[in-house]
C-alpha positions in Angstrom: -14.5 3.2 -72.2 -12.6 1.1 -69.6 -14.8 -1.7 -67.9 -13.3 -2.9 -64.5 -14.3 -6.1 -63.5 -15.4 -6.5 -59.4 -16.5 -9.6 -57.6 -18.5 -9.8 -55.1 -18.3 -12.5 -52.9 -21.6 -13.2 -50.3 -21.0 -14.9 -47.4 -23.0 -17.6 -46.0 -25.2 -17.2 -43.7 -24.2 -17.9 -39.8 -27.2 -20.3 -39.3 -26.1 -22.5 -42.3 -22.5 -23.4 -40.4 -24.5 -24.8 -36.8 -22.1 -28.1 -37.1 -24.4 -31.0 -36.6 -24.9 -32.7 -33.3 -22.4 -35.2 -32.5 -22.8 -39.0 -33.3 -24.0 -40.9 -30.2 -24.4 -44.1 -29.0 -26.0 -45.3 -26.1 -24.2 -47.7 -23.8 -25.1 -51.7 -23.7 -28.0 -50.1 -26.6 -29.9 -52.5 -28.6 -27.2 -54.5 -30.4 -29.5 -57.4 -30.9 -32.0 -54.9 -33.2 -29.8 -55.2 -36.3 -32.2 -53.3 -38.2 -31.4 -50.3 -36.0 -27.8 -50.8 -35.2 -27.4 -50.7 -39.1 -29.4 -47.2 -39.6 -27.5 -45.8 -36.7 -23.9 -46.7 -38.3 -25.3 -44.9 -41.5 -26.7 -41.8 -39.7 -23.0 -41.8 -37.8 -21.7 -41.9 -41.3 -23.8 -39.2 -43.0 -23.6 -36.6 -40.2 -19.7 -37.6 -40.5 -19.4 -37.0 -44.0 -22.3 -33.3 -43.7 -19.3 -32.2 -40.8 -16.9 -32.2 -43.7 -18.4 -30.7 -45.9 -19.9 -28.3 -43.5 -15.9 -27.2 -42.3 -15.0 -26.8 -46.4 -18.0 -24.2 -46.4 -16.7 -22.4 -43.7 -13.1 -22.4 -44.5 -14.2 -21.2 -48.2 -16.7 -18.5 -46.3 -13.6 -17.1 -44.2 -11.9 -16.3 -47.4 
């Protein structure tokens, strides 16, 4: 008995790979609200770093 061996590789689906919206900012925005202007440099950050990863899964889901 010979056994072969076959993979098969699924492909992600086309909705997961929407990239995310780009980072914004808003002009003369409320740089004396802190508290916000440090959340927004996070969020920048996180959708930054989900863009990466995001362009790994598509290069790996072209293969």
């Amino acid at each position: 008995m010979v056994v072969k061996t076959e993979i098969v590789k699924e492909q992600v689906p086309p909705a997961y790979l929407i990239p995310p919206p780009p980072n914004w900012s808003k002009p003369g925005g409320p740089a004396t609200a802190g508290d916000f202007v440090e959340r927004g440099d996070v969020n920048g950050a996180a959708r930054n770093v989900c863009a990466m990863r995001l362009a790994k899964v598509a290069d790996w889901n072209k293969q």
